[in-house]
C-alpha positions in Angstrom: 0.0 0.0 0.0 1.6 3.2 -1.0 1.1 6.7 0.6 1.3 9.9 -0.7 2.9 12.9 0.8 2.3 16.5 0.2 4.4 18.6 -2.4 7.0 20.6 -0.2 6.4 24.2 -0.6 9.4 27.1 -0.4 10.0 28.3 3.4 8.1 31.4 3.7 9.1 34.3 5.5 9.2 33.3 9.3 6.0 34.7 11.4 7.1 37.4 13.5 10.2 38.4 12.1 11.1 41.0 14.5 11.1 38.7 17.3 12.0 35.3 15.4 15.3 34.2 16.7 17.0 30.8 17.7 17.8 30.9 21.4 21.4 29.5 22.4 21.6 26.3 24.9 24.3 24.9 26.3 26.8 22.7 24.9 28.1 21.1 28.0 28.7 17.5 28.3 26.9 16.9 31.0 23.0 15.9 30.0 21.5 18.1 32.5 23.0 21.0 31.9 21.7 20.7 28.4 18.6 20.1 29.3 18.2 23.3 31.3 18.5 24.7 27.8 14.8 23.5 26.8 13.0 24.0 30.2 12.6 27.6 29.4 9.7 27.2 26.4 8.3 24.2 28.6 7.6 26.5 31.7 6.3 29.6 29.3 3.5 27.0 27.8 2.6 25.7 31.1 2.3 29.6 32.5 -1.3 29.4 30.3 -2.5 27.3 32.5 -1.8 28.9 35.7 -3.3 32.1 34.9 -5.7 34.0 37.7 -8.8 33.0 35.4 -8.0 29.4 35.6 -7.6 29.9 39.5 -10.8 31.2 40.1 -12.5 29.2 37.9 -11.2 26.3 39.5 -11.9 27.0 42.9 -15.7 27.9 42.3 -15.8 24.5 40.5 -14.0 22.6 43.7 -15.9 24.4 46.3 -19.1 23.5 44.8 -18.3 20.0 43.6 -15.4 18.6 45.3 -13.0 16.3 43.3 -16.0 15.2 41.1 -14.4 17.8 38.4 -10.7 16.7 39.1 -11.1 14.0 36.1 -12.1 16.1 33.7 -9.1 18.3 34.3 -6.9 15.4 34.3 -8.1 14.2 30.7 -8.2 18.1 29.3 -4.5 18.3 30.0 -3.6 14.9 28.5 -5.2 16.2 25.2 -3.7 19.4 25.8 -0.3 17.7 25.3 -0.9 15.3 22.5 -2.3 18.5 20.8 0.8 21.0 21.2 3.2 17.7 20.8 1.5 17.1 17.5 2.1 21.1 16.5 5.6 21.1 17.7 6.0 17.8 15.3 4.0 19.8 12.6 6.5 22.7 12.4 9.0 21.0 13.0 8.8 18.6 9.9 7.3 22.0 7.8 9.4 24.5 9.3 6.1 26.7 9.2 3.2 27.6 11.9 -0.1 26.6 11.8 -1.3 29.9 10.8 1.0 29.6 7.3 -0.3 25.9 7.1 -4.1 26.7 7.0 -3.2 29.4 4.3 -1.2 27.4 2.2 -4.1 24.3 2.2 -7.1 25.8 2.6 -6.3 29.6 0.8 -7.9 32.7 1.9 -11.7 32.5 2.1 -11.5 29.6 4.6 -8.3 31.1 6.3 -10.3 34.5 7.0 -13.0 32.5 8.9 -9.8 30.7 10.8 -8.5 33.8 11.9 -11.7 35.3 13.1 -12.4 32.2 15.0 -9.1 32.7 16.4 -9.4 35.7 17.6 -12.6 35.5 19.3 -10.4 32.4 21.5 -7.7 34.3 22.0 -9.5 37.7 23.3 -12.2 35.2 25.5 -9.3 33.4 26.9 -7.3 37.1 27.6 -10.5 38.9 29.1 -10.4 35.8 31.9 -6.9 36.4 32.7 -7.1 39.8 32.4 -10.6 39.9 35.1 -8.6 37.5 37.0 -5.4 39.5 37.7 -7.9 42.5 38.3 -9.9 40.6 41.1 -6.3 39.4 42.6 -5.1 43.2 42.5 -8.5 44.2 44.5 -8.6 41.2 46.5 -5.1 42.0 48.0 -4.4 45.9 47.6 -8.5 46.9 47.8 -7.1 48.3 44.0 -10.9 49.4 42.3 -11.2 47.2 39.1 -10.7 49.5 36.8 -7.0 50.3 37.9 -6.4 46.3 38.0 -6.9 46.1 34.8 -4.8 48.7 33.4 -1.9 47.8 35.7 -2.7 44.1 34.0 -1.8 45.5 30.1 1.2 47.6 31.8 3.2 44.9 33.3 2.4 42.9 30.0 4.4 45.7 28.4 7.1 45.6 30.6 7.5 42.2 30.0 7.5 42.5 26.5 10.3 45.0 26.8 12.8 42.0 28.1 13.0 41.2 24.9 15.6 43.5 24.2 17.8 41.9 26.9 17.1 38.2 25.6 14.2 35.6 25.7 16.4 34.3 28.6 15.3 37.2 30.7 11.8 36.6 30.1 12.2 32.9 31.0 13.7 33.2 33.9 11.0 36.0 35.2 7.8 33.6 34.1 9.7 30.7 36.0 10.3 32.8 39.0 6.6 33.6 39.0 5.9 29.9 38.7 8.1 28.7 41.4 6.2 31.4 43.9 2.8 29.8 42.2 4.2 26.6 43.7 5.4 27.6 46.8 1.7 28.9 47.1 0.1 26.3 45.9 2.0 23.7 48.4 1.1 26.5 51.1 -2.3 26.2 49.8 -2.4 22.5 50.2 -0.7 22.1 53.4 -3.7 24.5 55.1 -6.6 23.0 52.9 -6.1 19.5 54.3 -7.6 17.3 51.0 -8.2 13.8 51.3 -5.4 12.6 49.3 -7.0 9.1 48.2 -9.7 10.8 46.8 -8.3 13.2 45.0 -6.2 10.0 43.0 -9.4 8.1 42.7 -11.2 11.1 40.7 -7.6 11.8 38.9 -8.2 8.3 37.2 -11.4 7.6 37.1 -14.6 9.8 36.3 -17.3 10.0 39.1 -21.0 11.8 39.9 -21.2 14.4 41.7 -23.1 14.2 44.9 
């Protein structure tokens, strides 16, 4: 049985240009000093889903249904990494993003609707984080709203002006931010007292709530 394969197409221009770069790891021999090298994206993808939308969201859903919900997160993240495993295979092998991709097969009438469906994810996703940080700022300052969410699009800013320093700089301030997430987190857990053997059973296996 033979299988056909796709026509390679020229490399386009890379997305992004102004900010497409390669980012230098290290050539040590010692394996986990590579390694270290390719932590960096890893912890910037997981940052989406530690965001104060997901928080709060999460927390309603525990306090009003226990560990019922705990399987459904457990399976969303599993197809949340076959997903972005299969797009880092995808541009790896074509050396293009999905956004070239769905222009090159499917051309500009269908890529429009694409992009507007696109947008309308990425700007519901962003308003949650965006509320989220707001009702964080006001929960722990008294900050009104309003002022939360402004400070929320400055510090994005700020953080976008690290690039001119290096990605490295970036990484190491979203991991910083992760590891106090943690240390919260653990805090969090310590004081919360869950009963651990339930919290496995619903990890695994789907239940009813009560």
């Amino acid at each position: 049985m033979s299988t056909e394969t796709l026509p390679r197409l020229p490399i386009p221009e890379p997305s992004l240009p102004e900010v497409h770069s390669s980012v230098g790891i290290s050539r040590s021999r010692v394996p986990w000093r590579r390694l270290l090298g390719f932590l960096g994206p890893g912890f910037l993808i997981s940052v989406g889903y530690m965001d104060p939308g997901n928080w709060a969201t999460d927390i309603a859903g525990g306090s009003q249904f226990g560990y019922t919900l705990l399987f459904v997160i457990m399976a969303s993240n599993l197809i949340a990494i076959l997903l972005q495993s299969l797009s880092l295979k995808l541009g790896v092998a074509t050396e293009r993003d999905l956004a070239q991709l769905c222009h090159e097969r499917y051309g500009k009438r269908a890529s429009f609707f694409l992009w507007v469906g696109a947008e309308i994810a990425i700007a519901a996703c962003d308003l949650a984080e965006v509320i989220g940080s707001a009702i964080a700022l006001n929960l722990l300052f008294h900050i009104p709203l309003f002022y939360g969410v402004l400070i929320t699009g400055l510090d994005v800013l700020l953080i976008l002006m690290l690039q001119r320093w290096g990605f490295r700089w970036i990484e190491a301030l979203v991991i910083a931010l992760i590891a106090t997430i943690i240390a919260m987190f653990s805090v969090q857990l310590i004081l919360s007292r869950p009963e651990y053997g339930l919290v496995l059973g619903n990890l695994i296996l789907p239940s009813t709530p009560i």
